[in-house]
C-alpha positions in Angstrom: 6.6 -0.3 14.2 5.2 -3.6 13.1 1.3 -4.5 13.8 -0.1 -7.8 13.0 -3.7 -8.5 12.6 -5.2 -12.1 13.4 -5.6 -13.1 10.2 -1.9 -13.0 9.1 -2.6 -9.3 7.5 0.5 -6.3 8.5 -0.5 -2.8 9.2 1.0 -0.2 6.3 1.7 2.9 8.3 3.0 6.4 7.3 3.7 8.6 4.9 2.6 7.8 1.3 6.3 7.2 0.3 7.0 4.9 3.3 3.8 2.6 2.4 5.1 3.0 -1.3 8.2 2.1 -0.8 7.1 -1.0 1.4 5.0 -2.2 -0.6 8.1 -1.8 -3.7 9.8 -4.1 -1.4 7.3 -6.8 -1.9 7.1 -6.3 -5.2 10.4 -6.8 -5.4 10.6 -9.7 -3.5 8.0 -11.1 -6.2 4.4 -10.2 -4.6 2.2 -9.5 -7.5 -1.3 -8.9 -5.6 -2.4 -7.5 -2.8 -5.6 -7.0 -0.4 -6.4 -4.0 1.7 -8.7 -3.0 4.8 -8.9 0.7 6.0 -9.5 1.5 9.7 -12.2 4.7 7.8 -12.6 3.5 4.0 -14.4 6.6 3.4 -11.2 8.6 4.7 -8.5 6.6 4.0 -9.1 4.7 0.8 -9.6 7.9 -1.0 -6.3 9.5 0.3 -4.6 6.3 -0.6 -5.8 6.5 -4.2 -4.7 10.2 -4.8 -1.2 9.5 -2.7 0.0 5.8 -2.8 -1.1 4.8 -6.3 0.3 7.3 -8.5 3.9 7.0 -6.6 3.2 2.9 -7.4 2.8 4.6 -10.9 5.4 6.0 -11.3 7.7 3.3 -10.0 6.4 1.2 -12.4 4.8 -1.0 -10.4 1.3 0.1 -11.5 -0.2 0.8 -14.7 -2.2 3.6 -15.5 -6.0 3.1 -15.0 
């Protein structure tokens, strides 16, 4: 399922592989930067960190920090 925000933004939804591997398909398709919004920053943006970033890692798509 697809969600669009008004200001031209799409809603990453699922499990940590499925937002890694969409967001490897933009990469792909040449994206090179990205902005992000959480519905609870205090929540999610953590769990995204310790999940989504080190798969990005791993793919190669991220360097270490």
């Amino acid at each position: 399922m697809m969600a669009l925000t008004g200001i031209g933004g799409h809603a990453y939804v699922g499990t940590p592989d499925k937002v890694a591997g969409d967001l490897a398909l933009l990469a792909k398709a040449g994206l090179r930067g990205i902005a992000f919004s959480f519905v609870n920053y205090v929540k999610d943006a953590p769990y995204f960190c310790a999940e989504v970033l080190p798969r990005l890692q791993r793919m190669g798509l991220r360097s270490a920090a």
